[in-house]
C-alpha positions in Angstrom: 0.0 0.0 0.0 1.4 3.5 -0.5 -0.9 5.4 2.2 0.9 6.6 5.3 0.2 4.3 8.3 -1.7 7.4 9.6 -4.5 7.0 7.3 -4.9 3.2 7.0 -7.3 1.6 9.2 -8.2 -2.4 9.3 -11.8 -3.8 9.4 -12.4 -7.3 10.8 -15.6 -9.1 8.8 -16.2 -5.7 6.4 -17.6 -7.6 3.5 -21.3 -7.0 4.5 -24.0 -6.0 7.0 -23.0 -3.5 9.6 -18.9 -4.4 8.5 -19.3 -3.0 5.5 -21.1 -0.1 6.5 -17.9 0.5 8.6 -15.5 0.3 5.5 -17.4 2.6 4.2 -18.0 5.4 6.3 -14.0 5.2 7.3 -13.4 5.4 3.3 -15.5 8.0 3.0 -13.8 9.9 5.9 -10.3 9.7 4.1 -8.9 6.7 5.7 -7.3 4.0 3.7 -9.3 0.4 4.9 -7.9 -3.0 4.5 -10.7 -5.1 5.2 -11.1 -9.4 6.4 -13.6 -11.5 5.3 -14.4 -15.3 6.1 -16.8 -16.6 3.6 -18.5 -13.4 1.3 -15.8 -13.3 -1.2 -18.0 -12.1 -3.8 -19.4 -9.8 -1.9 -15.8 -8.5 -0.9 -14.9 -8.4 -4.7 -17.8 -6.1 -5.1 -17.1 -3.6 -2.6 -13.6 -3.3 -3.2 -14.8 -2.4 -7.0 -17.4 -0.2 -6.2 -14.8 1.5 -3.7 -12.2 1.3 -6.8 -15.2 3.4 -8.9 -16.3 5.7 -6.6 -13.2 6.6 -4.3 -10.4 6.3 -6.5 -8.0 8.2 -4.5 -8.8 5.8 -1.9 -6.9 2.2 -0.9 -9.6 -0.4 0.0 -8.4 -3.8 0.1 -9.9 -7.1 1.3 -8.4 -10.0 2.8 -9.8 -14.0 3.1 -9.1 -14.7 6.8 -10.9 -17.0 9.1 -10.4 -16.1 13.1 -11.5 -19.5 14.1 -8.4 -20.3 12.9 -5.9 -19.4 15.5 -2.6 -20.3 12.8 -4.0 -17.9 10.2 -4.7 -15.3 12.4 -1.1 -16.1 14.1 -0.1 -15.4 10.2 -2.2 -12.5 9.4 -0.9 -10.7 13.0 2.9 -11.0 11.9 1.7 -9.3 8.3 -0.3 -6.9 9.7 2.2 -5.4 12.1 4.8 -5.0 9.5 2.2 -3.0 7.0 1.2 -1.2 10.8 -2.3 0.8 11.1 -3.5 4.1 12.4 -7.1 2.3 13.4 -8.3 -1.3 14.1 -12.4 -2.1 14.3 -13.1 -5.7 15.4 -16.3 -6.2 14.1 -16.5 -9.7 12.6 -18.6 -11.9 15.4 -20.2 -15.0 16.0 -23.4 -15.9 17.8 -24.4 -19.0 19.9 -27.9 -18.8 21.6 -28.4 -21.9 24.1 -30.0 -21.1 27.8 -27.4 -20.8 30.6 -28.1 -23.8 32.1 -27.6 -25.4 29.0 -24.3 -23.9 27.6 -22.4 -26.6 25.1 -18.1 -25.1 26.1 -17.0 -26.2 22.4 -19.2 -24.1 20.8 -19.2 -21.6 23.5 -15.3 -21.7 22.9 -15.6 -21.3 19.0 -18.0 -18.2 20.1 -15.5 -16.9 22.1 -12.2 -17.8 20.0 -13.9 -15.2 17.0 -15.1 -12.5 19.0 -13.0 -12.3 21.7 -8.9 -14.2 21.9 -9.2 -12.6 18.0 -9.3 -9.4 19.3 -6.6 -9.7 21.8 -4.2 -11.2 19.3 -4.8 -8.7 16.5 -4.6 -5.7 19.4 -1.1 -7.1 20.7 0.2 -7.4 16.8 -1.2 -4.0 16.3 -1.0 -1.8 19.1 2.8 -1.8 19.7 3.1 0.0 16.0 0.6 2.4 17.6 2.1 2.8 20.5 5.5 4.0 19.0 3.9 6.5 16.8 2.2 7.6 19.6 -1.2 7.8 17.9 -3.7 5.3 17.3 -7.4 3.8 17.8 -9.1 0.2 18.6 -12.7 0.4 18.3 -14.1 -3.3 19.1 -17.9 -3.5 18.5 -19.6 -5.5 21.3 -23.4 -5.8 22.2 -26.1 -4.6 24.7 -26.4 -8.5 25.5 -23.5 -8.0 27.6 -25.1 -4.9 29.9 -28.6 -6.5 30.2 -29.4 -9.9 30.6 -31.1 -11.5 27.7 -32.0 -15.3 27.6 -30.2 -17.7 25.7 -27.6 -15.5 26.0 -25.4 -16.3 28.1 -22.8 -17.3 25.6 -22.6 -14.3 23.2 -22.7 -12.5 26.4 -20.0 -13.5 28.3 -17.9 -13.1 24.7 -18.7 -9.5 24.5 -18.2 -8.9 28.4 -14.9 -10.5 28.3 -14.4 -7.7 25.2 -15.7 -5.2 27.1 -13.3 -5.7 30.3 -10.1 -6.4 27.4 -10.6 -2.9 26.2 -11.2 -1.2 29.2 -7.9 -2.1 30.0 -5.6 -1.4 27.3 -7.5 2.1 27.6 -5.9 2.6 30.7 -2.4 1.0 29.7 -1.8 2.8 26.4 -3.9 6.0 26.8 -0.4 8.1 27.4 0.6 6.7 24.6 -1.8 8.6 22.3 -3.5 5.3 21.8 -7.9 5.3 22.6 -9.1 1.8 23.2 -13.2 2.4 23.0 -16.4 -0.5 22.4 -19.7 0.3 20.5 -22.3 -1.4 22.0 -25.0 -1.8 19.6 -29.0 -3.1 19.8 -30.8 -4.5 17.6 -29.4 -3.5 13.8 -31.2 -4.7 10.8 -28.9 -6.5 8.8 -28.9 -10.1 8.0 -28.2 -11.5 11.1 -32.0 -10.6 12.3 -33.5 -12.6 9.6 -34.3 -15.6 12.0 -36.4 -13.0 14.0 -38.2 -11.5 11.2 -41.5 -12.5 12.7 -40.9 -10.8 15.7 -39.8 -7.8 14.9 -43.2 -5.7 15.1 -42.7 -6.9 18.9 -39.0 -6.1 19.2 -39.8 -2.7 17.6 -42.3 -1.9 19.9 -39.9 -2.4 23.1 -37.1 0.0 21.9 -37.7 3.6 22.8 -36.7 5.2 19.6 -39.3 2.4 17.8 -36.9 0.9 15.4 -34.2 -0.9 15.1 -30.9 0.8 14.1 -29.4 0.9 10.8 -25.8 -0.3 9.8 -25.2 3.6 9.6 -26.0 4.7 12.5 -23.3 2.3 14.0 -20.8 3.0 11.1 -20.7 6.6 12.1 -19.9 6.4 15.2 -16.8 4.2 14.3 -16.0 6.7 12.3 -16.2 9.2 14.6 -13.9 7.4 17.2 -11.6 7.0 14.6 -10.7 10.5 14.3 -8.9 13.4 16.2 -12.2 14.8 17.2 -12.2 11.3 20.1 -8.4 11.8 21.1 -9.7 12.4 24.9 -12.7 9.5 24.5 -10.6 6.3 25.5 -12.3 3.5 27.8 -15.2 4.0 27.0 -18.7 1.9 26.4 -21.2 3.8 24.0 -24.4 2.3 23.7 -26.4 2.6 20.2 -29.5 1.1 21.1 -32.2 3.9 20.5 -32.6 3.8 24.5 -32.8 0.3 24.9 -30.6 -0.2 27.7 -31.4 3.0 29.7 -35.3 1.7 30.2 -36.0 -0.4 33.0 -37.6 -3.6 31.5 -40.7 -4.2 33.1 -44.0 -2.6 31.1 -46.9 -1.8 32.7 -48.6 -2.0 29.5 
C-alpha cells in the first residue's frame, strides 16, 4: 500500500452487514481500509470495485481470513504489524444462543475464540506500532447482550463482556501513549443477522424507545467518529447505540 500508516485503518468481517457499512463510512472519511472476510468473497470483490469506482483516490483492500483459525490469524498478526495501522475495528462476530443452564463449552469456545482471543491477538500485533507513533485507535464492536441480561444469551454475552473488560484495560495501559481503546455497543441493527427474528420484529420494535431498530449507519458513524482526532480524549469508554434500549428499565406496565 502506498498510504501513510496514519490513514490506514483495518476492518475485521467488512464484506457485509454493519462491516461493511464501517468500511465505508471510514473510506468516505479519508482513511485507507484493508478489510477481512471469512466466507463473502463475492461480496468483498464487489465492494472493493465499487470502492475502486467511486473513491479512487482511496486504498480499499480485502483479505480472506478465518479467526476460528488461531494459525492464520497467528499469520495474518505477523503481516499486519509489518504493514502497521493508524485504526483497528473488530467487528466480525459470531453468535451461539443456548439457555445458561444449558451452555455446550465447544461451541461456546468457538463463540468466544472469533469475537473475543481474536481481538486480543490482532490488538497485541497491532497496538505496539501504535504505541511507538504515539497515535492510534481500537474500536471493538460489542453488544447490549453483555449490559442487560437477555435469555439464551449467556454465551454471546460473556464473549462481549470478556471484550468489554479487554478494552477497558488497554485504555488505561496505552492511553499516554496517544493510543484510545473504545467498544460500541449496539442493539438490535437490521442487517442479516436478524432474519431468524423476522417474525418478531413488530414486537422487538415496539420495546425500543426510539421504535426501530438501528441501521448499519447509524453504528458506522460512530466508528467513524472514534476514529478521528475529534475522540483523542474519549478512550475506555462503552457507548451504547441502542435507541434507548438499555437505559429503560424492563418491566412494562402496559
Amino acid at each position: 500500500m502506498s498510504s501513510e500508516p496514519a490513514k490506514r485503518v483495518l476492518v475485521t468481517g467488512g464484506a457485509s452487514g454493519l462491516g461493511s457499512a464501517i468500511v465505508r463510512a471510514l473510506a468516505a472519511a479519508g482513511y485507507d481500509v484493508t478489510f477481512t472476510y471469512r466466507s463473502s468473497g463475492e461480496a468483498a470483490e464487489r465492494l472493493v470495485a465499487d470502492f475502486s469506482e467511486r473513491h479512487p483516490d482511496r486504498i480499499v483492500t480485502a483479505e480472506a481470513l478465518d479467526l476460528a483459525d488461531r494459525g492464520a490469524v497467528d499469520a495474518f498478526c505477523e503481516r499486519a504489524e509489518e504493514v502497521g495501522f493508524h485504526g483497528f475495528v473488530h467487528n466480525a462476530g459470531q453468535s451461539y444462543d443456548a439457555l445458561a443452564a444449558m451452555l455446550d463449552q465447544d461451541r461456546a469456545e468457538a463463540a468466544m475464540q472469533v469475537n473475543f482471543w481474536s481481538l486480543t491477538r490482532l490488538a497485541k500485533a497491532l497496538v505496539r506500532g501504535m504505541i511507538r507513533a504515539r497515535s492510534g485507535r481500537i474500536v471493538a464492536i460489542g453488544s447490549v447482550a453483555a449490559l442487560q441480561a437477555n435469555p439464551g444469551n449467556a454465551a454471546y454475552a460473556a464473549t462481549k463482556g470478556a471484550l468489554i473488560a479487554y478494552c477497558r484495560t488497554l485504555a488505561i495501559e496505552s492511553a499516554k501513549r496517544g493510543v484510545t481503546v473504545n467498544v460500541i455497543a449496539p442493539g438490535f441493527i437490521d442487517t442479516g443477522m436478524m432474519a431468524p427474528y423476522a417474525a418478531h420484529r413488530a414486537t422487538m420494535e415496539r420495546q425500543i424507545p426510539a421504535g426501530r431498530f438501528a441501521t448499519p449507519e447509524d453504528v458506522a458513524a460512530l466508528a467513524a467518529f472514534l476514529m478521528g482526532e475529534g475522540a483523542a480524549y474519549i478512550t475506555g469508554a462503552v457507548l451504547p447505540v441502542d435507541g434507548g434500549l438499555t437505559a429503560m428499565m424492563g418491566v412494562h406496565r402496559s
